[in-house]
N, C-alpha and C positions, 0 to 999 in steps of 0.2 A: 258206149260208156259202160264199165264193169257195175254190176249190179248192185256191188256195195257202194259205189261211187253215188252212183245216181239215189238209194234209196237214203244214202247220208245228209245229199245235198237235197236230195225231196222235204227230210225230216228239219233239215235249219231253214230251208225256205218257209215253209206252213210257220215254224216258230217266230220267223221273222215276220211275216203277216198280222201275227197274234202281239207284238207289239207294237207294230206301225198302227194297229188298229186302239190299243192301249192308248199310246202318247198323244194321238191324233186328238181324242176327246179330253184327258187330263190337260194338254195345255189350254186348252179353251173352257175350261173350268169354269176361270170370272167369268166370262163372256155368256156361258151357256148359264149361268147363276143368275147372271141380272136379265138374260132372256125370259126366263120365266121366274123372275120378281121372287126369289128364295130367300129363306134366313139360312144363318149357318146350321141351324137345326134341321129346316126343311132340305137342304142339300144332303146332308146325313141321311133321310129317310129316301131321298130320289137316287144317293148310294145306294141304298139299301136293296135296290131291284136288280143290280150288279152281284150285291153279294148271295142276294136269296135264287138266283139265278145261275150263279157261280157253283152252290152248294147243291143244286139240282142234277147241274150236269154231273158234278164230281160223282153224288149219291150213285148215279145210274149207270155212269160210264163202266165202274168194275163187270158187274155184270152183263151188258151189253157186249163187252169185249170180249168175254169169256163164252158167249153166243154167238157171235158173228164176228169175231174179229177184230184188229186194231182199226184199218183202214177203212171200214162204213161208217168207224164211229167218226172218225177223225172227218171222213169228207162231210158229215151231217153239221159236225160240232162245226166246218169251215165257212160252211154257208151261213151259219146262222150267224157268225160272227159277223159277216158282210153285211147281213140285213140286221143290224141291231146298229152297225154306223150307219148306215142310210137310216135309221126310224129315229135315232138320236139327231141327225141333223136334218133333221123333214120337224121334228117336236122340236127344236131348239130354233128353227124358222119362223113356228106359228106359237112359241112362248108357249107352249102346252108342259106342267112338271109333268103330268101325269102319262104322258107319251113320252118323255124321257126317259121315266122310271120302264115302263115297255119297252126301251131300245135297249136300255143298260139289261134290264132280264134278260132281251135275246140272246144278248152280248156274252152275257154270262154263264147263259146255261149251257151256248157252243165257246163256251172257254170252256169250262168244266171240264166238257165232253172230249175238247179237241187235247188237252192238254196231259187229261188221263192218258189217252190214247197214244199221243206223241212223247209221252215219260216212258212208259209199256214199248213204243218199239225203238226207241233211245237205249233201253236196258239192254234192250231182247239184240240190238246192236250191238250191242258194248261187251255182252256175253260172246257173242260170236265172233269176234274181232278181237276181241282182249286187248284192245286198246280203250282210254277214256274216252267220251263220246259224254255224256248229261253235264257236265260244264261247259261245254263250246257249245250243246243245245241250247241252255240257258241264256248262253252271251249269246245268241242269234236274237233270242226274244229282247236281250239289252239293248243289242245292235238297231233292232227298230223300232224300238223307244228313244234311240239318240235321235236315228233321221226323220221319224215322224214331231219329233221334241222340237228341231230347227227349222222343217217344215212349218210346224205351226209357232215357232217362235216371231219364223218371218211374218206371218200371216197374219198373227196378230197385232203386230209394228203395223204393219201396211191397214190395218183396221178390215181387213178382208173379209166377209160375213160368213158367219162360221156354217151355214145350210152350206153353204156350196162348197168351203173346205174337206166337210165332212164327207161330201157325196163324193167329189174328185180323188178321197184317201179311198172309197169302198170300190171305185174303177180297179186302181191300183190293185186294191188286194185280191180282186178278183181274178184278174188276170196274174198273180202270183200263184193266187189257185189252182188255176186252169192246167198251168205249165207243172205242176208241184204232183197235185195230187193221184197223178197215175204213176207215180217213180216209186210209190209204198208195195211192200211187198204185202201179199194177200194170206191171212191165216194168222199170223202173229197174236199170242194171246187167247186163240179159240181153242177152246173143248171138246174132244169128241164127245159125242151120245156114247153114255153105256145105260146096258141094262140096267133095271130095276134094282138088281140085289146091289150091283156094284155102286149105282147110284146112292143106294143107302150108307153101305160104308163109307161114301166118302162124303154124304152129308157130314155122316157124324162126328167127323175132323177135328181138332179143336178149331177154335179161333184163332186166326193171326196175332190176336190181341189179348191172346193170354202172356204173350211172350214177353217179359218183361223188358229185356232188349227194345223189341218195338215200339214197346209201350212210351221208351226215353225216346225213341229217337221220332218218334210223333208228335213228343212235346219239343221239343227242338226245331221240327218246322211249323208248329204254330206258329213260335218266338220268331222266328226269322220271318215266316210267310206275315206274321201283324206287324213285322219294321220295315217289308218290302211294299207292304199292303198301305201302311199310312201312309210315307211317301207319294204312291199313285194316285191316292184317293186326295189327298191333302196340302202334300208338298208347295203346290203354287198359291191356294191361300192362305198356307202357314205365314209365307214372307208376303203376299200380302195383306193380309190384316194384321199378322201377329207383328211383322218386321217393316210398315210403310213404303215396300215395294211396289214397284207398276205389273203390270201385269205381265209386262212384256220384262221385267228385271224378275216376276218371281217364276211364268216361265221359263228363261236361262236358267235358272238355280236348277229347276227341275231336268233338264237336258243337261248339267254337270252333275245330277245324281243320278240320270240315267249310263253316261260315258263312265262315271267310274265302276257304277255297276259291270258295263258292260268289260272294261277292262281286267275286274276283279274276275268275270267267268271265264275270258277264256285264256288268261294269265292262271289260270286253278289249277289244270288238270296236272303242271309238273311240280305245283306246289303240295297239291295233296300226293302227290307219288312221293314228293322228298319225305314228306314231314307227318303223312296216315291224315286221315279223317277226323279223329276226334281232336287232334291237336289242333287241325283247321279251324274246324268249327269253335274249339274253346275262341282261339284269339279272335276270330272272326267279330264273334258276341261284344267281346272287350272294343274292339272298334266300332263296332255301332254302338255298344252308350256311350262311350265317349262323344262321337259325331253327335246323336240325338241330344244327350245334355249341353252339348255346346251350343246348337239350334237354341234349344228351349233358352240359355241362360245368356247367350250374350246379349254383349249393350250396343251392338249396331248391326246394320242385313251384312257389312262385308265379312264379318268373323263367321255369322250364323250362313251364308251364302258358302263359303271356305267346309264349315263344319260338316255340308251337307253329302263332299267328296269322302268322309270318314265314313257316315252314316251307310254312302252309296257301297264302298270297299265291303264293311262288315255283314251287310245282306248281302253279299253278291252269289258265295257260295252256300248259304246256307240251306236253300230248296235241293240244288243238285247235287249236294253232297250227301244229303241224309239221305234224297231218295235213292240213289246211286248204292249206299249202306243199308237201306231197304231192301234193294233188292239184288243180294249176292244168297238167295234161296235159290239153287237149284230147281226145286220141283212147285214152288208158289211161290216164285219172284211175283208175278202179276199181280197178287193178291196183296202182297204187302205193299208192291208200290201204290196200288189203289187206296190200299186203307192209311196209309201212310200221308200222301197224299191227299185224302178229304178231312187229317187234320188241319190241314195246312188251309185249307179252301173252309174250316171253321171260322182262324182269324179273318179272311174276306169276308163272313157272314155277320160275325159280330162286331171286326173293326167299326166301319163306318158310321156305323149307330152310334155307337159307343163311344167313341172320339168324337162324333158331331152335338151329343148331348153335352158332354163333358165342354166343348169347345163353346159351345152356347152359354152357359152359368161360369165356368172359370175362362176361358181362353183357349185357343188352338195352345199357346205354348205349353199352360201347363199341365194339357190334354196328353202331350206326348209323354209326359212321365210314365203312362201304364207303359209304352213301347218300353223304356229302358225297364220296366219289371220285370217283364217278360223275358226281355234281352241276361237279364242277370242268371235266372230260373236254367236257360237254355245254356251258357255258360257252362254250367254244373251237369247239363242232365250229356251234352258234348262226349263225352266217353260210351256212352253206349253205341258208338258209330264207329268201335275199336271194328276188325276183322270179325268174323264168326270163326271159331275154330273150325278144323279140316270138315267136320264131317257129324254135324249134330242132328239129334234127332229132334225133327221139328214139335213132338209133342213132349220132350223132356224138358220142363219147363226147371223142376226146381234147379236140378246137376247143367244141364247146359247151357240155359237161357240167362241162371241168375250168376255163371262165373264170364261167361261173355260182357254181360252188363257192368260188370267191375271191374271193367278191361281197360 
């Protein structure tokens, strides 16, 4: 098999793993809630070890990458993804929150890890290739979020106990592993050692985050990563508490907002070549609030069930397109995808809490109004994900950075 074949299909296998492992414990949400006897407050906070664990890996991975490489980080962040669904259905067995919140952590901090990693040699592909590559990644992670969504849609019709679900999806992903993770190419994203003096010069760099450019298109996958981030975290008790759904009916909803997600990514890559990036991204936003305020406002689950294929469509591209427009830096792609990137793994940290407090005192429904705030915000900030001109300098912030930005 040609080398780019195998490390293309290496990179959508691990991504596919990464949300087979996702949907597997999102659809059993009710189940794993009334296992260990939660309010919707205390599910917020057993969130919470997902996202402060999510923000960990993210934090570390840049660097890590730029030391050793994309593919240690990537196989580190694999396993621990494995062993965070095992610890999640080993605690959701013996009704332990507090071992849940430690399996979502594992979960989290090898998603972080694995996900920096696999954006990093997504790009680092996509450079070499000159073809799109981070939206058909993205729809890989969709892709198994649909079939771990119908997996456990069945599974929880059949009343199947969710310990054993969980352990039979981490078989699974294991051995996706296994086959996966020696088709990454070695080196991607690492640094040589330079000397001392050189070392210093290139401390003294600026920030990626001076760049105003970045700056919007950061804020851009927050908004999108906190619409794709509720959905995961919330989606199935949205429709059932907010909407009188069964578990097994808010389920399904969740597996038709994973399918259109999924269709949205890898339907992207000719729509972003027809029509550029920021115009993507604007109309993107417009279809998620629309989807989410339909959610929130309608007067029965099959309008708000319907609404959640809009909601799915307008985050689908919003992660892989901004990091994709991150990272057309020649000489620190890595860096802005990274820092780009632990915006986006912000909304994972603060979603949950946030929407779980709020869903406690007002409602899950009228909890999601921050998602369309954000969604509006990111609308607007959409244009900084125009091209970069031919050839800027990356420390010319006022002349380069701020005529790019109002592109």
């Amino acid at each position: 098999m040609p080398e780019q074949l195998r490390s293309r299909l290496s990179l959508f296998a691990l991504t596919l793993l990464v949300g087979l492992g996702m949907s597997s414990w999102v659809t059993r949400t009710p189940a794993v809630r009334d296992a260990v006897d939660a309010s919707t407050a205390g599910m917020g906070m057993v969130l919470f070890g997902l996202s402060v664990g999510s923000m960990a890996g993210v934090m570390s991975a840049g660097p890590l990458v730029r030391r050793h490489g994309a593919r240690p980080v990537v196989v580190v962040g694999t396993l621990l993804i494995v062993a965070g669904v095992v610890v999640v259905g080993l605690a959701a067995g013996v009704g332990l929150a507090a071992a849940v919140f430690a399996g979502l952590l594992l979960f989290g901090v090898g998603g972080g890890l694995g996900e920096i990693g696999l954006n990093i040699e997504g790009a680092a592909l996509e450079s070499r290739t000159g073809r799109p590559v981070l939206p058909a990644l993205h729809g890989s992670f969709s892709l198994g979020t649909v079939i771990g969504a119908l997996v456990g849609i069945a599974l929880t019709a059949a009343d199947f106990p969710v310990v054993w679900h969980l352990l039979a999806m981490a078989v699974v992903m294991a051995a996706l592993a296994a086959w996966a993770l020696p088709g990454l190419p070695a080196g991607t994203g690492r640094q040589a050692r330079v000397a001392p003096a050189a070392a210093g010069a290139v401390g003294h760099r600026p920030s990626v985050w001076r760049h105003p450019r970045l700056l919007l298109i950061g804020v851009v996958v927050l908004a999108m990563a906190f619409a794709e981030g509720a959905a995961n975290d919330w989606l199935p008790l949205l429709m059932v508490d907010g909407h009188g759904m069964s578990a097994t009916h808010g389920s399904l909803v969740y597996a038709g907002f994973a399918a259109a997600m999924t269709v949205g990514r890898f339907s992207g890559g000719p729509v972003v070549a027809r029509f550029g990036r920021a115009a993507v991204l604007s109309v993107s936003a417009v279809c998620a609030i629309v989807g989410v305020l339909a959610v929130v406002f309608a007067s029965g689950p099959v309008v708000a069930g319907a609404a959640v294929v809009l909601w799915g469509l307008g985050a689908s591209l919003g992660f892989p397109v901004a990091i994709s427009a991150a990272g057309d830096d020649p000489e620190r792609g890595d860096e802005r995808v990274s820092a780009v990137a632990t915006s986006g793994y912000l909304a994972f940290l603060v979603g949950p809490p946030l929407l779980g407090f709020l869903g406690e005192h007002l409602g899950l429904r009228p909890a999601m109004l921050v998602v369309v705030a954000l969604l509006v915000v990111a609308a607007f900030a959409a244009r900084a994900a125009s091209p970069r001109p031919a050839a800027p300098a990356d420390d010319d912030v006022a002349a380069g950075a701020g005529a790019d930005a109002g592109r």
